[in-house]
Each structure stands twice: as structure tokens, then as C-alpha cells.
C-alpha positions, 0 to 999 in steps of 0.5 A: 769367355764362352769356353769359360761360362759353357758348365754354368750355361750346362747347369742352369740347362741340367736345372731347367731340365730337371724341374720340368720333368720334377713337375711332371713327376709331382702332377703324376704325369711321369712315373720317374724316381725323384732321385734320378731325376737329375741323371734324365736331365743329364740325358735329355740335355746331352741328347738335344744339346748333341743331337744335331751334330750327330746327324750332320756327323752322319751325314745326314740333313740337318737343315729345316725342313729335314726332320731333324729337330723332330728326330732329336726330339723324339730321341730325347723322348725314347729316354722316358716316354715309356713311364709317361702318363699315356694320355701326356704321350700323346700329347707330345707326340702331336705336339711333335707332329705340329713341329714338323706340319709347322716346318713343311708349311714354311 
């Protein structure tokens, strides 16, 4: 059954996905093609469905506390962080650091 239903539940995150970044483009937010939109959702999704799994592949700590979550979070990130508003950069950025104070006062 899972492995059945995975491409609907894979498309429906490709949508969510896709829609907020379309926000961020109409709220003039990201400076992002419509057009390929789809393909950074496509990004986004590989990148923060994949990313924790890549770390325990490596190696590395996964559990919480460790940092993982923001370093998959920042990863996903780097694929348009750099046509963000500034403004809305830095929002997400302390957005993320209140993931990781949130993880250390557990």
C-alpha cells in the first residue's frame, strides 16, 4: 500500500511545495521564474525528504539536538536563498536559529 500510494504522497509535497514558493513570488518576496517553479519544488522536496538520510549515510548525527534538522533546513535553502527579499532572508534565518535554541532547551 505505501509503496503504492509514495507518487501521490510525492506530488501532493511537489504541490504544497510549489504554492508557497508561488506566494513568495506573487508577494514579491522571491525573485524566482513561475515557470520553474515546479522544478525548485522538485529541489526542495528531494533535498528535505533526503536530507536526513544522507547524514546518517555519512555518518553523521541525526538525532535531536544534533543539528541535523537546521542543516537540512539551511541545505534546502542554498537552492534560493539568494534571489530572497533580504529582508525575508533574514527572517528564515532566525526562524532557523529558533529551531535549533528550541532543540537545545529540550
Amino acid at each position: 500500500l505505501i509503496r503504492e500510494r509514495a507518487p501521490q504522497w510525492l506530488e501532493r509535497s511537489f504541490d504544497q511545495i510549489e504554492a508557497r514558493l508561488a506566494a513568495l513570488v506573487e508577494a514579491g518576496l522571491l525573485d524566482w521564474p513561475r515557470e520553474r517553479i515546479r522544478d525548485l519544488a522538485i529541489n526542495a522536496t528531494i533535498i528535505l525528504r533526503y536530507g536526513l538520510e544522507h547524514y546518517r549515510e555519512l555518518g553523521v548525527a541525526t538525532e535531536a539536538g544534533s543539528g541535523a534538522v537546521r542543516r537540512t533546513l539551511e541545505r534546502h535553502l542554498t537552492l534560493f536563498e539568494h534571489r530572497l527579499d533580504p529582508a525575508a532572508a533574514l527572517r528564515l534565518r532566525a526562524a532557523l536559529d529558533g529551531i535549533e535554541a528550541a532543540a537545545l532547551a529540550a
